[in-house]
Each structure stands twice: as C-alpha cells, then as structure tokens.
C-alpha positions as CSV (number, residue, x, y, z in Angstrom):
1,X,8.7,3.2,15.6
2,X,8.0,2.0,12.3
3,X,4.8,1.6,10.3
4,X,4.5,-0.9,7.6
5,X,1.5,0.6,5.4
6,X,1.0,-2.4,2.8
7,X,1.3,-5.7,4.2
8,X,0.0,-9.3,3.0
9,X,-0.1,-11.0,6.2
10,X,-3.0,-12.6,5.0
11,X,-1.1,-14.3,2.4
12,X,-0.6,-18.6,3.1
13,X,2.9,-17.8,3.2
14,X,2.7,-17.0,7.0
15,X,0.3,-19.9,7.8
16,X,3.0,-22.0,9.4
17,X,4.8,-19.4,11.4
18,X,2.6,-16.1,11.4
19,X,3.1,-15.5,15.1
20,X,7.4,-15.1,15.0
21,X,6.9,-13.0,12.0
22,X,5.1,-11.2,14.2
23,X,7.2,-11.2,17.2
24,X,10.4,-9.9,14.8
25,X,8.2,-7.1,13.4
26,X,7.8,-5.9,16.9
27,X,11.6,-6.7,18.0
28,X,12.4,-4.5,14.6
29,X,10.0,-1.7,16.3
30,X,7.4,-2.1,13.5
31,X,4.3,-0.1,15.7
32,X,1.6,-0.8,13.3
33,X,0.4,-2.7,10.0
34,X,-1.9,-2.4,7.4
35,X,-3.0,-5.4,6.1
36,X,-4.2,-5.5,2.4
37,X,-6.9,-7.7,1.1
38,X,-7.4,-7.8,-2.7
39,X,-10.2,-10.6,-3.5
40,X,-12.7,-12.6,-0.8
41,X,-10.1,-14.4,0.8
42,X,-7.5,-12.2,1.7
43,X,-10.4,-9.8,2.5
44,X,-11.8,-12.3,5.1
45,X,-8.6,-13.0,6.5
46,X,-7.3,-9.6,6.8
47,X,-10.3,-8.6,8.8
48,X,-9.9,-11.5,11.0
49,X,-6.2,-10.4,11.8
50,X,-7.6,-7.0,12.7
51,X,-9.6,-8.5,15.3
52,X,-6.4,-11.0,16.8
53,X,-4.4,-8.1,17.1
54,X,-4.7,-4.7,18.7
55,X,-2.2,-2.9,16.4
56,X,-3.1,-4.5,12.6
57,X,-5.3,-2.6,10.7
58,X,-6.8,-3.5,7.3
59,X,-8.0,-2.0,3.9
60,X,-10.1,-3.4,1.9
61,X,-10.8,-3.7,-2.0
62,X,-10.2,-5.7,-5.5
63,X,-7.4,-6.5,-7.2
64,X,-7.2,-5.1,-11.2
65,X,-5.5,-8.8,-12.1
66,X,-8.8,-10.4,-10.6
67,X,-11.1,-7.9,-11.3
68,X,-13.0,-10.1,-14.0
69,X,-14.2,-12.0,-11.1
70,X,-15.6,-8.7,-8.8
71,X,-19.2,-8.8,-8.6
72,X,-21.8,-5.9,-7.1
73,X,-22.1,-8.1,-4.1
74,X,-18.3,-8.1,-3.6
75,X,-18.8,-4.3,-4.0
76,X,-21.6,-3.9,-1.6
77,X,-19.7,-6.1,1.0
78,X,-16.7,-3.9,0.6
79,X,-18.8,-0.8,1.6
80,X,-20.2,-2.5,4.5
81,X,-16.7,-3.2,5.8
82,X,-15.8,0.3,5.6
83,X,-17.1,1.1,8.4
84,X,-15.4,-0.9,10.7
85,X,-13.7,0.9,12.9
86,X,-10.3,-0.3,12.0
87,X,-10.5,-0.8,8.5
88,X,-8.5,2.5,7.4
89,X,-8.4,2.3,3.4
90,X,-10.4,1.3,0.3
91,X,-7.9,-0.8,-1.9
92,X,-5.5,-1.7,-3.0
93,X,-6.9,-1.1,-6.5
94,X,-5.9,-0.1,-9.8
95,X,-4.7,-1.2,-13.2
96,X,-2.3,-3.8,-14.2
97,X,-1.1,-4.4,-18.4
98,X,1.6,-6.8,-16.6
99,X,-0.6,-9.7,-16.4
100,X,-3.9,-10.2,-19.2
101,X,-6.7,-12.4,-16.9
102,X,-8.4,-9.5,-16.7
103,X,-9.3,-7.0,-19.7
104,X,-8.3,-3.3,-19.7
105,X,-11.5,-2.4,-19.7
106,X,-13.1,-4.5,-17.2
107,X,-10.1,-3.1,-15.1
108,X,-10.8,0.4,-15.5
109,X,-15.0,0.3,-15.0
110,X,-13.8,-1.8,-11.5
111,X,-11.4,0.9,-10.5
112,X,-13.8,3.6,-11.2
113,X,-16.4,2.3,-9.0
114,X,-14.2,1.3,-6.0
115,X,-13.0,5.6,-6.1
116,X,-16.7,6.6,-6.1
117,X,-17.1,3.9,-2.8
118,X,-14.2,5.6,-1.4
119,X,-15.5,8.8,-1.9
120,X,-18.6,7.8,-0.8
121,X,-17.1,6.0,2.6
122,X,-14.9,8.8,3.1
123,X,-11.5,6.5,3.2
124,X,-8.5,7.2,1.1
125,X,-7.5,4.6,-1.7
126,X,-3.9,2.2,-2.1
127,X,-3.3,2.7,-5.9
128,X,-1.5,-0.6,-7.8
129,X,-0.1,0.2,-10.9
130,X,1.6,-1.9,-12.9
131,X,3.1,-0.6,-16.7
132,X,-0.6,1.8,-16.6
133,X,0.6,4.8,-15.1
134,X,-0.9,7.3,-18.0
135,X,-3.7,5.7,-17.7
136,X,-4.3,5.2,-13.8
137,X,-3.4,8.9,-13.7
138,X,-5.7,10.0,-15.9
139,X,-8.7,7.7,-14.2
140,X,-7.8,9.4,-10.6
141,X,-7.7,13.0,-11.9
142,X,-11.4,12.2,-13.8
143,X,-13.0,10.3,-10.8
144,X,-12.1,13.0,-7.9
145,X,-9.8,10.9,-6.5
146,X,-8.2,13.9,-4.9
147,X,-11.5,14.3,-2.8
148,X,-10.1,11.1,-0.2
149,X,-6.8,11.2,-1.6
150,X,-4.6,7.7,-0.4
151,X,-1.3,5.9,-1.4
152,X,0.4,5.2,-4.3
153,X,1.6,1.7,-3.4
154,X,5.1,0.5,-4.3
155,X,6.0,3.5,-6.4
156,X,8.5,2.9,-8.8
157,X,7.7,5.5,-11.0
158,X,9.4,9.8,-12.3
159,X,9.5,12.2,-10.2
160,X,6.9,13.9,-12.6
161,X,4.3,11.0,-12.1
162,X,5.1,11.7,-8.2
163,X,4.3,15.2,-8.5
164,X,0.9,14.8,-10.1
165,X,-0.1,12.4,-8.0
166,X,0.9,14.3,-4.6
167,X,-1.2,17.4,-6.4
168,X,-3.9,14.6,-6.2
169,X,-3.4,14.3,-2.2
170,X,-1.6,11.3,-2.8
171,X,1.3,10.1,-0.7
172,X,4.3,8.1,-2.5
173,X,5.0,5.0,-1.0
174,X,8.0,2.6,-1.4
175,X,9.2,-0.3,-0.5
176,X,12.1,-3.3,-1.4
177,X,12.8,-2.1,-5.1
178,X,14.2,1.4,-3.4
179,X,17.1,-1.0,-1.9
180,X,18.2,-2.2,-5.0
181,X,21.4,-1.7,-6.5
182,X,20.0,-1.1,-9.9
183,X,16.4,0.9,-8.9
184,X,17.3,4.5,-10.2
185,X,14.1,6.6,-10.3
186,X,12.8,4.8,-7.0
187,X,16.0,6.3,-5.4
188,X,15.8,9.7,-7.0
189,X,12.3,10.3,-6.0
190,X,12.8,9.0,-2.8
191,X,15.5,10.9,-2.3
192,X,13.6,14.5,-3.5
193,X,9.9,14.3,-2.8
194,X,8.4,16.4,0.1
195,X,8.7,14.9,3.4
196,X,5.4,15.3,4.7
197,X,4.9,12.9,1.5
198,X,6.6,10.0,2.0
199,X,5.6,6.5,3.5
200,X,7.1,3.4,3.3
201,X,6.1,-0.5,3.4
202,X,7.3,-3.9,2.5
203,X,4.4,-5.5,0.5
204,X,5.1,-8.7,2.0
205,X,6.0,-11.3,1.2
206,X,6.5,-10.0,-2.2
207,X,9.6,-7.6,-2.9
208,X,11.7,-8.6,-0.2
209,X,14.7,-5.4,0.1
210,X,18.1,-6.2,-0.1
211,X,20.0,-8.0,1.7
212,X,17.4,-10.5,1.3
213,X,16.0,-9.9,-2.0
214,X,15.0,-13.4,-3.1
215,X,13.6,-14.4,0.0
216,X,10.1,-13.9,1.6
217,X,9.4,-10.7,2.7
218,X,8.1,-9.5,5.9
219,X,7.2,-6.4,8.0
220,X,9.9,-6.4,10.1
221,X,12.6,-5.8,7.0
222,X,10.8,-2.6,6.2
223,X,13.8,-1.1,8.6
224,X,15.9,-1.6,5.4
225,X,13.6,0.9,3.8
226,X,13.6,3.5,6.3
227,X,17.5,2.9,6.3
228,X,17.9,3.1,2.6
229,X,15.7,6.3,2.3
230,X,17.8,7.8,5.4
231,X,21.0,7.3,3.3
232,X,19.5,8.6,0.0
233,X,18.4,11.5,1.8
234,X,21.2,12.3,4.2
235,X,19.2,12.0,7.6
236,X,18.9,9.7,10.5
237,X,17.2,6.8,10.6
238,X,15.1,7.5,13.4
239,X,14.0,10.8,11.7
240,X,12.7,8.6,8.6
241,X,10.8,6.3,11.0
242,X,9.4,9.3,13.4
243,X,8.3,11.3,10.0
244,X,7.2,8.1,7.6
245,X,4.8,6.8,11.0
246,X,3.6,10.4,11.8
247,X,2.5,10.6,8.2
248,X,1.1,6.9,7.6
249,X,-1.3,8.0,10.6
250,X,-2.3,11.0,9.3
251,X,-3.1,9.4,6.1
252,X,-5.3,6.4,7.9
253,X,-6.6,8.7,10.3
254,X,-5.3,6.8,13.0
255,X,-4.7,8.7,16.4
C-alpha cells in the first residue's frame, strides 16, 4: 500500500472529476493522502476533504510565495486547526527566491513563526524550498526545528543538504523529478539515504513523473516513484511501498 504524503487535491484542477482521481488512487493501492493547504482556500478546502473521506488527512500552513498576504489571524486560525484530529502537519512552509511577490524577509519572519506554532502544537513541519536551501537550513537549525522535526518536501537537493536535514529529524521526500531522465542528485540521494528516512509523494497536480511528465499529476502515479526509487536502489517495489508508508505514518503519527 502506498502513501502519498503531499497532495493538492484541493487544487481546482480536480473540480470536474475529483471522485475518479480518487477511485484510480485506490485501484493504484494509494492507502492514504495528505492533503496540503498553503493560503485560506486550499486550507478550507483541504479540511473539508478530510471530513468526505475517512483516509485523507491534511496539514496546514502558508505558502513563502504568498506569505506577504499571512496575517496573525491566518496564524491563530492555523493553531486552532491543529488540533483537529486529523490534521497531521504544520506546513507546507518555507522559502522561495524562485518567484519575488513576496520579500526575503517577510518570508523568513513568516517561516519562523509557523516552526515556533509547530513547536508549540507539537506537529512536525513540510519544508518548501525553492533556490534558498543555505538559508532554509540555517532558519531550521536556529528555530529548533529538530524539536517536531517533519518533511523536506520535493527534495531535489546534495546528499550533504540530506544529511543535515535528517540530523534535524527530517525525512527526505521525493517525488516526479526523481523519474527524470536528466534529475542526477534526486537519483543519487534517493538511491543512498537511510531507509528509515525516505518518503515519497506526487505534489499533485504539479510535477507529474515520467511517463506522463507534462500532464496533471495525481496520487495514483506516485507508484512511479516507489518504482523508480526500487530500481535506483535495487529492491522490490513492494519493499519501497511497505517501508515509505510505515515511515510516512510514523512521521504523522498515524496508527
């Protein structure tokens, strides 16, 4: 059984067919979902999918692209959502250079105070990070971000970045990019890092794997990353589902 640990279900690219996305999820053996919301929609929405169905779960946080727009009442909402019961994880949150809406700055105060609510809520954090990694880094080692630990979403980054972040009680995450012909380093760490370590997810509908990169994404094609990270790794398929799931729990604190 396979567990997809970042998912935008919530996203309006499902709003037309969201149930047989579904239904080939569960046909692929995806067992369970996280659902990611970012800003006050996707939050909303990602909490209302937790309630529909028995096996989505959600985590919940602000976006470092749209963190100009967070406000204290967007924080203290966050906190009160934490503890619902199936809301597993405080994010995803972060940095991003990629895009410029929001200042570096203005990033960085918003990512500091969503750690010290996760630390304060006792749920681990989904990191983005997008061309900040000495920087994101060096935020998680000064907030105590090992306290709750979490997931470093997407990961696309040296095995050296990999290590300090799993010293941080971080697991490394991947997703489509690790199917690419052309994704070095996402193969090399996936292929090397610890196993009790390693999770996987599709980041739908973004990042869709091969063989159909280009095309939406959804949960059920995070089989091609289990498959890819068998191959790299010279084990069964079955063995990267049991031990990706068994670790995705572990991290949630799902039973």
């Amino acid at each position: 059984m396979l567990f997809d640990t970042h998912a935008h279900l919530n996203a309006v690219q499902y709003k037309e067919d969201l149930e047989e996305v579904i239904d080939r999820a569960k046909a692929e053996g995806v067992e369970k979902i996280v659902v990611v919301g970012f800003d006050t929609d996707t939050i909303t929405r990602a909490m209302e999918l937790t309630d529909q169905y028995d096996f989505i779960y959600a985590a919940v946080g602000w976006h470092p692209v749209d963190a100009i727009d967070m406000t204290d009442q967007d924080l203290e909402w966050i906190k009160e959502l934490a503890s619902h019961p199936k809301v597993v994880a405080i994010g995803e949150m972060g940095l991003d250079y990629h895009w410029d809406k929001s200042p570096k700055e203005v990033q960085k105060e918003v990512f500091r105070k969503q750690i010290a609510l996760a630390k304060e809520v006792k749920l681990p954090i989904i990191i983005h990070n997008r061309d900040a990694t000495a920087d994101v880094v060096e935020i998680l080692r000064e907030e105590g971000a090992e306290e709750v630990g979490g997931i470093m979403h997407c990961f696309t980054g040296s095995a050296e970045v990999a290590k300090e972040c799993m010293d941080m009680n971080f697991y490394i995450s991947f997703g489509g990019p690790v199917t690419f012909k052309n994704a070095k380093k996402p193969k090399e760490v996936a292929a090397e890092i610890p196993l009790d370590r390693l999770l996987i997810e599709t980041d739908c509908p973004y990042l869709t794997p091969h063989p159909f990169r280009g095309k939406r994404n959804e949960p059920g094609y995070v089989k091609y990353v289990a498959e890819q990270i068998a191959e790299l790794r010279g084990m069964t398929y079955e063995e990267v589902a049991q031990i990706t799931t068994k670790n995705a729990k572990k991290c949630f604190g799902i039973s």
